[in-house]
PQR file of N, CA, C, O and H, with PARSE charges and radii, in Angstrom:
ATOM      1  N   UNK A   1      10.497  18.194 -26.566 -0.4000 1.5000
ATOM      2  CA  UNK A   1      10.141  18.696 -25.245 -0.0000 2.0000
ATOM      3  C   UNK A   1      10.126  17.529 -24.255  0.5500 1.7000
ATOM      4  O   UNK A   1       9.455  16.522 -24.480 -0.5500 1.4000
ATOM      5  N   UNK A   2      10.790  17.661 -23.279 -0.4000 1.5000
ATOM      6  CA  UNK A   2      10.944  16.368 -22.232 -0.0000 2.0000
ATOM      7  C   UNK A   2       9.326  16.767 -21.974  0.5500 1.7000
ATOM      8  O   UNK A   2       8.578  17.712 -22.227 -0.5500 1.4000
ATOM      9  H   UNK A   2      11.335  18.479 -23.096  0.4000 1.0000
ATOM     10  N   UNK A   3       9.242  15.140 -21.155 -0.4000 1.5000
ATOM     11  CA  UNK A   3       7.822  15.554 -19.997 -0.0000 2.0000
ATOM     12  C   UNK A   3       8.241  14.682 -19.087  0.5500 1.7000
ATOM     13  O   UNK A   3       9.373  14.199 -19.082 -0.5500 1.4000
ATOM     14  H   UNK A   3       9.850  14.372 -20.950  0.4000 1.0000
ATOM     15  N   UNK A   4       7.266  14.408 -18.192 -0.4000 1.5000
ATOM     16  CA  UNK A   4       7.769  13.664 -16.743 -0.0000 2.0000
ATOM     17  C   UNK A   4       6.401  13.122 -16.715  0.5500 1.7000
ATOM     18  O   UNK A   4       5.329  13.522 -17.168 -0.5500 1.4000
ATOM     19  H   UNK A   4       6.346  14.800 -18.196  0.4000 1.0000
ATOM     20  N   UNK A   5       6.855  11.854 -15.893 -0.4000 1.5000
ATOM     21  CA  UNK A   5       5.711  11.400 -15.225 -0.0000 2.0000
ATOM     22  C   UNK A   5       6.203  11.180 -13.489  0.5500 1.7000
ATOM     23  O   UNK A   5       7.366  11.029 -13.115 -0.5500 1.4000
ATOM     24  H   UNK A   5       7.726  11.530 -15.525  0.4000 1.0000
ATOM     25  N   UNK A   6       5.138  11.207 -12.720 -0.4000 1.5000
ATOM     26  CA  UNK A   6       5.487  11.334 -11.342 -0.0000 2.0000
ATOM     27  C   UNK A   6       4.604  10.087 -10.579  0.5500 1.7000
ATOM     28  O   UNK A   6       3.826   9.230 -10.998 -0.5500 1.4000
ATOM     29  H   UNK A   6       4.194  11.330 -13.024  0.4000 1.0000
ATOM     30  N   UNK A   7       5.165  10.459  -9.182 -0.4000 1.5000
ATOM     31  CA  UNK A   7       4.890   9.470  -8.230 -0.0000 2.0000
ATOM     32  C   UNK A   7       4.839   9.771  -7.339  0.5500 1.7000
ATOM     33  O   UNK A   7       5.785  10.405  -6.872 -0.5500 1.4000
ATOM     34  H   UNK A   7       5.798  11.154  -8.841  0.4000 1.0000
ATOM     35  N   UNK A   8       3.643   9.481  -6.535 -0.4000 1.5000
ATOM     36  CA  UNK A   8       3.381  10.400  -4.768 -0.0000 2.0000
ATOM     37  C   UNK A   8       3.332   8.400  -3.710  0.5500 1.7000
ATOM     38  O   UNK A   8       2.886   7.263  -3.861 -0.5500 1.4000
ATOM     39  H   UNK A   8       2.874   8.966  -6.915  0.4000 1.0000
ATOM     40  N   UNK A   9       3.967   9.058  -2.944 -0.4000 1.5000
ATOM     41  CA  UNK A   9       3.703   7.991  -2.024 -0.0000 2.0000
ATOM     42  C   UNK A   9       3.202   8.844  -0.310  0.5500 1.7000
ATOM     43  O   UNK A   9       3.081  10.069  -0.305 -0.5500 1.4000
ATOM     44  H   UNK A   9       4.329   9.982  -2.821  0.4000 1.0000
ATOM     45  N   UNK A  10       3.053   8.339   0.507 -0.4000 1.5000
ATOM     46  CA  UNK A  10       2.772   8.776   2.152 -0.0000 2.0000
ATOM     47  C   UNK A  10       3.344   8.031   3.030  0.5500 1.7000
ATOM     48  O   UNK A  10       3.656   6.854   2.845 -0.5500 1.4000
ATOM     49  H   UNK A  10       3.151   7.344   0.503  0.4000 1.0000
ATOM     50  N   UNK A  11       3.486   8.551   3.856 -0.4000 1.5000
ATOM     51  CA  UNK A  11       4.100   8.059   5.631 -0.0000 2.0000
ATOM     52  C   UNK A  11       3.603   8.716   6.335  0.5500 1.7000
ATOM     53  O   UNK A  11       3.682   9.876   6.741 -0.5500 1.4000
ATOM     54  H   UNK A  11       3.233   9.507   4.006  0.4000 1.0000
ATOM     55  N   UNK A  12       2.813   7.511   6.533 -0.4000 1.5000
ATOM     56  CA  UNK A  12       1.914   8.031   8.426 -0.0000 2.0000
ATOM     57  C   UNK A  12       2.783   8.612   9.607  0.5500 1.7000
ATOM     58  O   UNK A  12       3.822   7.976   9.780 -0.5500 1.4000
ATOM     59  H   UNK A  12       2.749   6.569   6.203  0.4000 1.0000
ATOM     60  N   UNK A  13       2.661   9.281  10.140 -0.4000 1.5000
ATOM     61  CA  UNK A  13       3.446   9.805  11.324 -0.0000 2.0000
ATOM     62  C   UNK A  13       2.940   9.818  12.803  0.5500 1.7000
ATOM     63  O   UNK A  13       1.940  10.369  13.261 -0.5500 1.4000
ATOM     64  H   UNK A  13       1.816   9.798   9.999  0.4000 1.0000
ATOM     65  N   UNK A  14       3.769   9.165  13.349 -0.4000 1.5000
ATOM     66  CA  UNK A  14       2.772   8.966  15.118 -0.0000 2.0000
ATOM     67  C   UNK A  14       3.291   9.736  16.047  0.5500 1.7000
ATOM     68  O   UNK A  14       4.421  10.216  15.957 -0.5500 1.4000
ATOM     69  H   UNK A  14       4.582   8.717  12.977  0.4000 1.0000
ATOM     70  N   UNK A  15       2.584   9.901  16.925 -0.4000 1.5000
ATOM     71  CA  UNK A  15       2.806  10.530  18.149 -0.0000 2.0000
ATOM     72  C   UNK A  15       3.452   9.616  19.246  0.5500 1.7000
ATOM     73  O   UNK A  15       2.840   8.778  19.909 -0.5500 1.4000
ATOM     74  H   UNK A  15       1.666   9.511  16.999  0.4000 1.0000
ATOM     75  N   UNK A  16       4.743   9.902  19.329 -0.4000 1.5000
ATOM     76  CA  UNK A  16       5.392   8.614  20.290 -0.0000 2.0000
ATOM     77  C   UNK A  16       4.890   9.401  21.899  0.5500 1.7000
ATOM     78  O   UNK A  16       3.906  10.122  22.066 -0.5500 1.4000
ATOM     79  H   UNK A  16       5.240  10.583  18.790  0.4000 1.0000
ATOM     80  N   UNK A  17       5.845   9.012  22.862 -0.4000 1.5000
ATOM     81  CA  UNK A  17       5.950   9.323  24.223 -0.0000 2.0000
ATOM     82  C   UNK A  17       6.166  10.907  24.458  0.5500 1.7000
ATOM     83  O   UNK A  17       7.215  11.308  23.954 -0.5500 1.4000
ATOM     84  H   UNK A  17       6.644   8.427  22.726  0.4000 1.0000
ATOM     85  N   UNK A  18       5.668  11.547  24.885 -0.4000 1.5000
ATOM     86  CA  UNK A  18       5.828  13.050  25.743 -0.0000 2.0000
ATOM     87  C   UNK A  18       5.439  13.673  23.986  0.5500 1.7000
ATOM     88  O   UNK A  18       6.108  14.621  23.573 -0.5500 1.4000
ATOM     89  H   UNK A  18       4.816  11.222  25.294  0.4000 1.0000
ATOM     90  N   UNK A  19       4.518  13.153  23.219 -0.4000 1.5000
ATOM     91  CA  UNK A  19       4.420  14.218  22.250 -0.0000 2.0000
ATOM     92  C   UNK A  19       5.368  14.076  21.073  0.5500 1.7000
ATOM     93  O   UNK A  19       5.117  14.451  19.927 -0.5500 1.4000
ATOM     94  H   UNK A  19       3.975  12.383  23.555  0.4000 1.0000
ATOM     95  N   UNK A  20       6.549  13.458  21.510 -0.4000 1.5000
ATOM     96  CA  UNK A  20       7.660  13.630  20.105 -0.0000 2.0000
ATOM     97  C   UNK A  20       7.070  12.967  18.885  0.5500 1.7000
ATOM     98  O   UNK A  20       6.341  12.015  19.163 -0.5500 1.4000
ATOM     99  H   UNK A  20       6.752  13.154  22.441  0.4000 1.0000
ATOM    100  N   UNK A  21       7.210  13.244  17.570 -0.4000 1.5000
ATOM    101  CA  UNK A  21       6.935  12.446  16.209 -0.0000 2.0000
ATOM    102  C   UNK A  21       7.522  11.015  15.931  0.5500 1.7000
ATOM    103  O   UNK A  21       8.740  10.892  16.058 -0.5500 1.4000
ATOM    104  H   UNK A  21       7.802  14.017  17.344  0.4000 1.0000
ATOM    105  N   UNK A  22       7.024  10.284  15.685 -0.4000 1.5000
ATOM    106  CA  UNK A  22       7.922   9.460  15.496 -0.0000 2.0000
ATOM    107  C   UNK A  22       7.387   9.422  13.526  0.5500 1.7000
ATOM    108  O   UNK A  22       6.234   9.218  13.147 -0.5500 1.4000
ATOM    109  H   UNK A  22       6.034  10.384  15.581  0.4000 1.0000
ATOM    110  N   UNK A  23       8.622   9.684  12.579 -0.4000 1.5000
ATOM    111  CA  UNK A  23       8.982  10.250  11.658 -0.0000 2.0000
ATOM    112  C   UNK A  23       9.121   8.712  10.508  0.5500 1.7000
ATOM    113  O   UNK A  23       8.871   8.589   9.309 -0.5500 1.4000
ATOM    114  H   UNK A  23       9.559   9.850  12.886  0.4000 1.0000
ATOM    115  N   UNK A  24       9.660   7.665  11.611 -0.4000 1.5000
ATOM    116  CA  UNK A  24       9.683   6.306  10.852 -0.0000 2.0000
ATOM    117  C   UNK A  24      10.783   6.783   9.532  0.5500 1.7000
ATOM    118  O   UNK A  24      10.399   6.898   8.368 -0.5500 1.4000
ATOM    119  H   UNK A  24       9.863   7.765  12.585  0.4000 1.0000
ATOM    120  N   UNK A  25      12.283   7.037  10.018 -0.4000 1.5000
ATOM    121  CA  UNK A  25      13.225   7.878   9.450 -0.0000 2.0000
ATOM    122  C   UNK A  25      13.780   6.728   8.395  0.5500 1.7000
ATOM    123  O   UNK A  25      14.046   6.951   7.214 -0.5500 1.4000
ATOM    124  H   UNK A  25      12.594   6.943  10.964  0.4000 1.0000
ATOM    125  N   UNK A  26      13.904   5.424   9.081 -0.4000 1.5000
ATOM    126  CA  UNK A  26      14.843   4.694   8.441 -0.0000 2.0000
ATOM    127  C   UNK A  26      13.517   3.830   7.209  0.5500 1.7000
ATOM    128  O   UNK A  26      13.943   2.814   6.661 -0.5500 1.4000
ATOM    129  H   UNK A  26      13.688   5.242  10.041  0.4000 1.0000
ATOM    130  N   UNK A  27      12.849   4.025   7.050 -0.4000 1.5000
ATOM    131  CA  UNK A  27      11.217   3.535   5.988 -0.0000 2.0000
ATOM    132  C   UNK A  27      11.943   4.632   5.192  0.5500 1.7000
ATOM    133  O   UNK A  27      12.887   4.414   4.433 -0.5500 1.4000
ATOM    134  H   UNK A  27      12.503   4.850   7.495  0.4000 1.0000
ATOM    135  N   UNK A  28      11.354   5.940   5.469 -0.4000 1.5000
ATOM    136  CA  UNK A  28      11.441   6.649   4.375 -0.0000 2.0000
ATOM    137  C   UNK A  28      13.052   7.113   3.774  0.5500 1.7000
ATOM    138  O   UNK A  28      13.355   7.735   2.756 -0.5500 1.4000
ATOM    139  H   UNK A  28      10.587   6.117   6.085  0.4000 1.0000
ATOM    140  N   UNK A  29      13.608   6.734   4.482 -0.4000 1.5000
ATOM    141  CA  UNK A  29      15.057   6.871   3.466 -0.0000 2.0000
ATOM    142  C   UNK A  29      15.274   5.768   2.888  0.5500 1.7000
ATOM    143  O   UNK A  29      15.842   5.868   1.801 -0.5500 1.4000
ATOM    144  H   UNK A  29      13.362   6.229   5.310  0.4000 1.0000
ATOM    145  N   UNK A  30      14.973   4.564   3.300 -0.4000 1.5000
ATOM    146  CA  UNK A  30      14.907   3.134   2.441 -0.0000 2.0000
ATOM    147  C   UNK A  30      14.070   3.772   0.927  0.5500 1.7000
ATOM    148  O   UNK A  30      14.661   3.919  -0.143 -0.5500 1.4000
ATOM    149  H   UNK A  30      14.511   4.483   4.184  0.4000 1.0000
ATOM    150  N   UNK A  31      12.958   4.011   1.098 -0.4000 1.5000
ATOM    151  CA  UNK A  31      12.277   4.211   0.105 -0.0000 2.0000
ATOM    152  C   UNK A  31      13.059   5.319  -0.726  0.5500 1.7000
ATOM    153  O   UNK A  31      13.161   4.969  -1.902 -0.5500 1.4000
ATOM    154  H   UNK A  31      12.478   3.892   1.967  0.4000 1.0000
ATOM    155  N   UNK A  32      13.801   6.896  -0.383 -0.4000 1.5000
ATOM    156  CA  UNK A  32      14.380   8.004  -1.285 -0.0000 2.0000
ATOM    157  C   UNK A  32      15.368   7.043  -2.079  0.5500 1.7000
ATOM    158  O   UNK A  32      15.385   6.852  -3.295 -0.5500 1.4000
ATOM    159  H   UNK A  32      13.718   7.180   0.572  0.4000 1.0000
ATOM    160  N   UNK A  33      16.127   6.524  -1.173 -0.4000 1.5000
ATOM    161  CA  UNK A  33      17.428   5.847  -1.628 -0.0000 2.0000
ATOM    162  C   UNK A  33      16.814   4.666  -2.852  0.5500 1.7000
ATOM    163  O   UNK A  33      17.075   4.967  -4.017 -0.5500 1.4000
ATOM    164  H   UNK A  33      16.113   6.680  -0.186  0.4000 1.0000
ATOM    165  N   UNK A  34      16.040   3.385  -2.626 -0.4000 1.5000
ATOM    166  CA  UNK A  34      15.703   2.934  -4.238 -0.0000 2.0000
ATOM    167  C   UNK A  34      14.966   3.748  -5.437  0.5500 1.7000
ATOM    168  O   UNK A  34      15.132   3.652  -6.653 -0.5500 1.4000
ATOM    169  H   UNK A  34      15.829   3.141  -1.679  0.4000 1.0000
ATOM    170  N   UNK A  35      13.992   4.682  -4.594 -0.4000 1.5000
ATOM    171  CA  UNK A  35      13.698   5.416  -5.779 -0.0000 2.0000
ATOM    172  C   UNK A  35      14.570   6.071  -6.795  0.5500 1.7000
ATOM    173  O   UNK A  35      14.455   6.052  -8.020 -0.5500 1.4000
ATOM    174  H   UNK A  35      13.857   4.760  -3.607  0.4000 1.0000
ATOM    175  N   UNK A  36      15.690   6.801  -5.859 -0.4000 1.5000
ATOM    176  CA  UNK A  36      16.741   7.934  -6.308 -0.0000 2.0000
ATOM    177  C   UNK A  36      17.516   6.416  -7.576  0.5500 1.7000
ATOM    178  O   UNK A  36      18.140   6.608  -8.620 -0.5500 1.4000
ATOM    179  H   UNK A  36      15.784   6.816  -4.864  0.4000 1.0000
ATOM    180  N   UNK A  37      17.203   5.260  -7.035 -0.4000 1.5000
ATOM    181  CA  UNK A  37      18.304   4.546  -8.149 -0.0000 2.0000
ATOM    182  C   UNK A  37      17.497   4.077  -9.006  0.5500 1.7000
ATOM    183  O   UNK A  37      17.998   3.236  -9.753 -0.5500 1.4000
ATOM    184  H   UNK A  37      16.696   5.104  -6.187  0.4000 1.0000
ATOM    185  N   UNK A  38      16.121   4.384  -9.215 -0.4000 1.5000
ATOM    186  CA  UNK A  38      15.236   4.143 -10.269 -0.0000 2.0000
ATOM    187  C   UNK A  38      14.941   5.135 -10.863  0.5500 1.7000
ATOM    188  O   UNK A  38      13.910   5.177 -11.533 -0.5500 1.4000
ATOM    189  H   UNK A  38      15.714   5.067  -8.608  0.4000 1.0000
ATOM    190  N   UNK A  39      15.789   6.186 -10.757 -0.4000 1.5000
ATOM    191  CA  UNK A  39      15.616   7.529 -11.617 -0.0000 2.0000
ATOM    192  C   UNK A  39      14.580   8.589 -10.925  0.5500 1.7000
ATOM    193  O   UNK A  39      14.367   9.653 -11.505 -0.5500 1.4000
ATOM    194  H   UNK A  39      16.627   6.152 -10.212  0.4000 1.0000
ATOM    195  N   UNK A  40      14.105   8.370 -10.005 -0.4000 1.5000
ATOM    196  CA  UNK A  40      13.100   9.395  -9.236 -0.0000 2.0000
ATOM    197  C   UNK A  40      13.661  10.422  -8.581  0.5500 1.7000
ATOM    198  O   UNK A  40      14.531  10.067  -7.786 -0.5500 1.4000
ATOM    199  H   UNK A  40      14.278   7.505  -9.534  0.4000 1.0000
ATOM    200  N   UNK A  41      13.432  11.726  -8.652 -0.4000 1.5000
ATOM    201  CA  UNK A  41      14.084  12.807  -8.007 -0.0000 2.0000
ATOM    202  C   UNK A  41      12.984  13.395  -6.856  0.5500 1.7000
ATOM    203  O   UNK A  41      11.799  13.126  -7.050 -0.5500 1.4000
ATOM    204  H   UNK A  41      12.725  12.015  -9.298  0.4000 1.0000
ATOM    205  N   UNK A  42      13.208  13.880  -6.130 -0.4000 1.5000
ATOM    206  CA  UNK A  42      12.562  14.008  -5.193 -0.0000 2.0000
ATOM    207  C   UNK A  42      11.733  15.713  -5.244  0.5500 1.7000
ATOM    208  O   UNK A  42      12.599  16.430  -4.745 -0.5500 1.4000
ATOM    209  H   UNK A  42      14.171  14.099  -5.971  0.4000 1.0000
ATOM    210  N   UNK A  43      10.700  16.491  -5.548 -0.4000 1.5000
ATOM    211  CA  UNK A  43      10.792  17.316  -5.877 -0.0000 2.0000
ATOM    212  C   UNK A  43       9.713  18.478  -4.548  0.5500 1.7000
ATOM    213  O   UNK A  43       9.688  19.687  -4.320 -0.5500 1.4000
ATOM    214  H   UNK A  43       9.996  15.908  -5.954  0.4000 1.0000
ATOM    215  N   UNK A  44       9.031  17.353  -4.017 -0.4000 1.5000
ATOM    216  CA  UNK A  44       8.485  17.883  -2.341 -0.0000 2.0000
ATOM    217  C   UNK A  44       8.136  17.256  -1.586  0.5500 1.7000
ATOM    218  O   UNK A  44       7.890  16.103  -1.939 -0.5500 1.4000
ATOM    219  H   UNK A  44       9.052  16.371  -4.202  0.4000 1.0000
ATOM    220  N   UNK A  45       7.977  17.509  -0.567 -0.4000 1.5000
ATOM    221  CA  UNK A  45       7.387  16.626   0.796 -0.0000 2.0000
ATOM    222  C   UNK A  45       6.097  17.736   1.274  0.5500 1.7000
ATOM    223  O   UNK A  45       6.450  18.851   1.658 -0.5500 1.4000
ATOM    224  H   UNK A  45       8.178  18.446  -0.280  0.4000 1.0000
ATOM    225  N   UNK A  46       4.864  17.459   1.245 -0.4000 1.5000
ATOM    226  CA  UNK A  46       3.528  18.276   1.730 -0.0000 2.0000
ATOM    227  C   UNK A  46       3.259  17.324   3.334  0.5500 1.7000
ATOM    228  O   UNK A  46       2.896  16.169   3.554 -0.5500 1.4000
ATOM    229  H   UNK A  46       4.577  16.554   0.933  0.4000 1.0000
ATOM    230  N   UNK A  47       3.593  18.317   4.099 -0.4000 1.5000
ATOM    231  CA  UNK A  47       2.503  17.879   5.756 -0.0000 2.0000
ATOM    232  C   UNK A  47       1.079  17.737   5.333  0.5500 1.7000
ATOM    233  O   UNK A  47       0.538  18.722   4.829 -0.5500 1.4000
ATOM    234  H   UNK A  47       3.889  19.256   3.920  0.4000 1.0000
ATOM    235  N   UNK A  48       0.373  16.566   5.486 -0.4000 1.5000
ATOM    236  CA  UNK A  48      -0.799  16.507   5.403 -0.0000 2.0000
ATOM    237  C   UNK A  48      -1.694  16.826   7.327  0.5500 1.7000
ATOM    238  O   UNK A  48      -1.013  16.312   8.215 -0.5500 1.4000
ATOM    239  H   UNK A  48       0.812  15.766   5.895  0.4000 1.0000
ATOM    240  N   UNK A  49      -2.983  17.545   7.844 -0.4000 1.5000
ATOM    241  CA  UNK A  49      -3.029  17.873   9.030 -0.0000 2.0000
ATOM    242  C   UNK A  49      -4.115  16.847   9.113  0.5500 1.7000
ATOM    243  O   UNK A  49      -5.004  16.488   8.341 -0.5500 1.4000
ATOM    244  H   UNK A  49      -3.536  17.962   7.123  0.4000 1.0000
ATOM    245  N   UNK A  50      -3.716  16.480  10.380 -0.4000 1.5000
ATOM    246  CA  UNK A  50      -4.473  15.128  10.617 -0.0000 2.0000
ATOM    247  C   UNK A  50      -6.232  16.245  10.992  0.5500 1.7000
ATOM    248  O   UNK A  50      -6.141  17.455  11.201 -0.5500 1.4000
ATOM    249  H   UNK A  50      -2.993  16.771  11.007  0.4000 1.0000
ATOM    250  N   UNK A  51      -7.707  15.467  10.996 -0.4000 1.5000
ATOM    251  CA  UNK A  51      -8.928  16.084  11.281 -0.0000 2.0000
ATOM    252  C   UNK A  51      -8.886  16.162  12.685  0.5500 1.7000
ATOM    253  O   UNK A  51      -9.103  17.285  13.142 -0.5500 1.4000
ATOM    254  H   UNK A  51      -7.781  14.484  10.826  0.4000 1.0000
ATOM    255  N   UNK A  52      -8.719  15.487  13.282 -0.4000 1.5000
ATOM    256  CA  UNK A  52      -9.178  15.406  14.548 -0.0000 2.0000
ATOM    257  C   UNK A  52      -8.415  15.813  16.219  0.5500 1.7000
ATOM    258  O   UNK A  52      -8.896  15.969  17.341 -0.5500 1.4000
ATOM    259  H   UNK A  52      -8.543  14.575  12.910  0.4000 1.0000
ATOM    260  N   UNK A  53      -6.875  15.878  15.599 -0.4000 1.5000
ATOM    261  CA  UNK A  53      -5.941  16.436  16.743 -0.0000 2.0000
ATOM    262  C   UNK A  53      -5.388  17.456  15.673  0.5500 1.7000
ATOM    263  O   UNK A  53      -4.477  18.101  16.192 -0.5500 1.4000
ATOM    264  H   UNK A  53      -6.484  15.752  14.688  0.4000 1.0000
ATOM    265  N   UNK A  54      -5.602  17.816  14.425 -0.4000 1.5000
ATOM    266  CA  UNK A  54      -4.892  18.614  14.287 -0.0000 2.0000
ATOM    267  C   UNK A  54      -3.096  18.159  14.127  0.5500 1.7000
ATOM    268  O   UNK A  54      -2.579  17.249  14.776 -0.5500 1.4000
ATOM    269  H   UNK A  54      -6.342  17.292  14.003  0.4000 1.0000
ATOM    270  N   UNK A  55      -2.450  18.933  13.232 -0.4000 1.5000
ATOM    271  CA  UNK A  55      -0.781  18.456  13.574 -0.0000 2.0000
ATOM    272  C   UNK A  55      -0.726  17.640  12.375  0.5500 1.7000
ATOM    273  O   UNK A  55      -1.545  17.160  11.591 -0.5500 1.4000
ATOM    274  H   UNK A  55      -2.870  19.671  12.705  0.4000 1.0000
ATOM    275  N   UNK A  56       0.536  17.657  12.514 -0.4000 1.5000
ATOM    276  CA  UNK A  56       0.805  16.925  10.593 -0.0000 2.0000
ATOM    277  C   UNK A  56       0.796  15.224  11.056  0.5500 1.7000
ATOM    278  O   UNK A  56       1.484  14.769  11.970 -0.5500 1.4000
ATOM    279  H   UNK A  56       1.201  18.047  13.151  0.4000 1.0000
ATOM    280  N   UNK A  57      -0.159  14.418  10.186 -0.4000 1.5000
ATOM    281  CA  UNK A  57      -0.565  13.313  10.483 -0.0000 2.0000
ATOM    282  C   UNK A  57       0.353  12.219   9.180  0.5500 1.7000
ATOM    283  O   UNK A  57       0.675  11.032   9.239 -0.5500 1.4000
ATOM    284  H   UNK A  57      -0.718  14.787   9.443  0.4000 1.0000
ATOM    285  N   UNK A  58       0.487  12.928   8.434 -0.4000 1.5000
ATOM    286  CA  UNK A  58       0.916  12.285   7.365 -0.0000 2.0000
ATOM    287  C   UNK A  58       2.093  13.064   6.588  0.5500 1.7000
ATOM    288  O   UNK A  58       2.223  14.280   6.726 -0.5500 1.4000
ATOM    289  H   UNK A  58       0.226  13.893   8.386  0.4000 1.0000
ATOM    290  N   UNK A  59       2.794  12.437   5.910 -0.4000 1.5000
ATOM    291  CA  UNK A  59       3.665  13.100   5.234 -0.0000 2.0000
ATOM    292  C   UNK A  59       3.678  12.741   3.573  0.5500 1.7000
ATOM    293  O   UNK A  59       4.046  11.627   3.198 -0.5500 1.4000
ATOM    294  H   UNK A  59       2.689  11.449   5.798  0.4000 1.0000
ATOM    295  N   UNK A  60       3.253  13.764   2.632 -0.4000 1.5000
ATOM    296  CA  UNK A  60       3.664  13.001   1.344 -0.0000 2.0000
ATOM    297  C   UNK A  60       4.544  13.210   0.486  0.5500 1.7000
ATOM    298  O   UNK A  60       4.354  14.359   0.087 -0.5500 1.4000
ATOM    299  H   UNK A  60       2.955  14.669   2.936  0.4000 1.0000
ATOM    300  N   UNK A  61       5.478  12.727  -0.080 -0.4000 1.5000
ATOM    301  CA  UNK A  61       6.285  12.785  -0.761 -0.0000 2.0000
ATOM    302  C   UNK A  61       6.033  12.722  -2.650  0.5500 1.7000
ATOM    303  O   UNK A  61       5.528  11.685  -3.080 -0.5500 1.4000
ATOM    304  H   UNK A  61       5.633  11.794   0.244  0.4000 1.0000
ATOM    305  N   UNK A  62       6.290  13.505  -3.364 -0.4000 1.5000
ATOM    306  CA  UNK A  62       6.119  13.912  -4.625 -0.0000 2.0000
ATOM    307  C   UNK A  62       7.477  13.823  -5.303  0.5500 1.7000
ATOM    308  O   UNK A  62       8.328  14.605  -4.882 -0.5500 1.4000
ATOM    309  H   UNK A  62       6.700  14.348  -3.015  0.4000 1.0000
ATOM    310  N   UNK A  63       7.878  12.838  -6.470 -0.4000 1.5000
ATOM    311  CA  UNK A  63       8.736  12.306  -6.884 -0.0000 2.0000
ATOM    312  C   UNK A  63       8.624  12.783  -8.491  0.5500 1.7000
ATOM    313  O   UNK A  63       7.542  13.290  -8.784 -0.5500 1.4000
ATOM    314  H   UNK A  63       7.187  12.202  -6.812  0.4000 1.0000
ATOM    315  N   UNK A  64       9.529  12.687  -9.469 -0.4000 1.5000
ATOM    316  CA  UNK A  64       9.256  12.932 -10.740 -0.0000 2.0000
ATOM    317  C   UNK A  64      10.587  12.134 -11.300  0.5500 1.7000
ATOM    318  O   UNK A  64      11.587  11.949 -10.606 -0.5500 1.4000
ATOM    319  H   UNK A  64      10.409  12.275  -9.231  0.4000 1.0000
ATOM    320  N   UNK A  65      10.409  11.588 -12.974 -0.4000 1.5000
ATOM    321  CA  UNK A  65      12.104  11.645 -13.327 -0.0000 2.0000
ATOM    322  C   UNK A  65      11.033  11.254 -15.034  0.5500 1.7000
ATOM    323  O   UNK A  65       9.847  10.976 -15.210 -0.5500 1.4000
ATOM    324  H   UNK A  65       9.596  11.737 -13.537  0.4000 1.0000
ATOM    325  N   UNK A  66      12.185  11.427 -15.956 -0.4000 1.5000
ATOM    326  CA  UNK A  66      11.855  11.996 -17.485 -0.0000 2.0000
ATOM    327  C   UNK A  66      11.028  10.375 -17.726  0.5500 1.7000
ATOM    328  O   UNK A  66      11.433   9.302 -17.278 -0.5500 1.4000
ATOM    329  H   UNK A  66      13.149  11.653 -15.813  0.4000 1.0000
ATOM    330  N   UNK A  67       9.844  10.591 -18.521 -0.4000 1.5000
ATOM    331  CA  UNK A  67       9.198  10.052 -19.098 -0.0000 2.0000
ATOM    332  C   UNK A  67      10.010   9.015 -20.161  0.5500 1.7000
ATOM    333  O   UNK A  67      10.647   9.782 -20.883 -0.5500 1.4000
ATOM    334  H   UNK A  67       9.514  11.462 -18.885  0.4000 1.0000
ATOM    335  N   UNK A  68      10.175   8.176 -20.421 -0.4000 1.5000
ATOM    336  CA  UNK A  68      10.699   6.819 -21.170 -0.0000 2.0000
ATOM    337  C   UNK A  68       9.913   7.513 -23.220  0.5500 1.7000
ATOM    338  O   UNK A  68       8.756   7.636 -23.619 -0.5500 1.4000
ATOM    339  H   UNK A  68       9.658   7.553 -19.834  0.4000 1.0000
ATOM    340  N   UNK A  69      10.732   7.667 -23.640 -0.4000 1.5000
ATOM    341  CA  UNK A  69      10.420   7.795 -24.966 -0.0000 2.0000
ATOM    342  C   UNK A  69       9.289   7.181 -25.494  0.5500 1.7000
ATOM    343  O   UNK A  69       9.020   7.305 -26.689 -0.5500 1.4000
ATOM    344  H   UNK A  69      11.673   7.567 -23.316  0.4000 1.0000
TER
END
């Protein structure tokens, strides 16, 4: 029976000028892209809501790939 072990990481997300997100695009594809070549598959991304304004404050990412014998 395979099993997996996993890996969560986060990215803060800011509120740039007039409201837009700033997403910090080129961090988190740096990060998919070495993971993806360390065997990590990508399996969700959860909006975390920030307490105090409300609105997704954080982003986390949930990774998995087969457990090492």
């Amino acid at each position: 029976m395979r099993t997996w072990e996993y890996h969560m990481a986060t990215f803060g997300i800011r509120e740039g000028m007039l409201n837009k997100l700033n997403l910090r695009e080129e961090e988190i594809k740096t990060f998919l892209a070495d993971a993806g070549a360390n065997g990590w598959e990508l399996v969700a991304v959860t909006p975390i809501d920030g307490q105090h304004n409300g609105g997704t404050q954080v982003l986390m990412v949930t990774l998995k790939r087969p457990k090492a014998a």
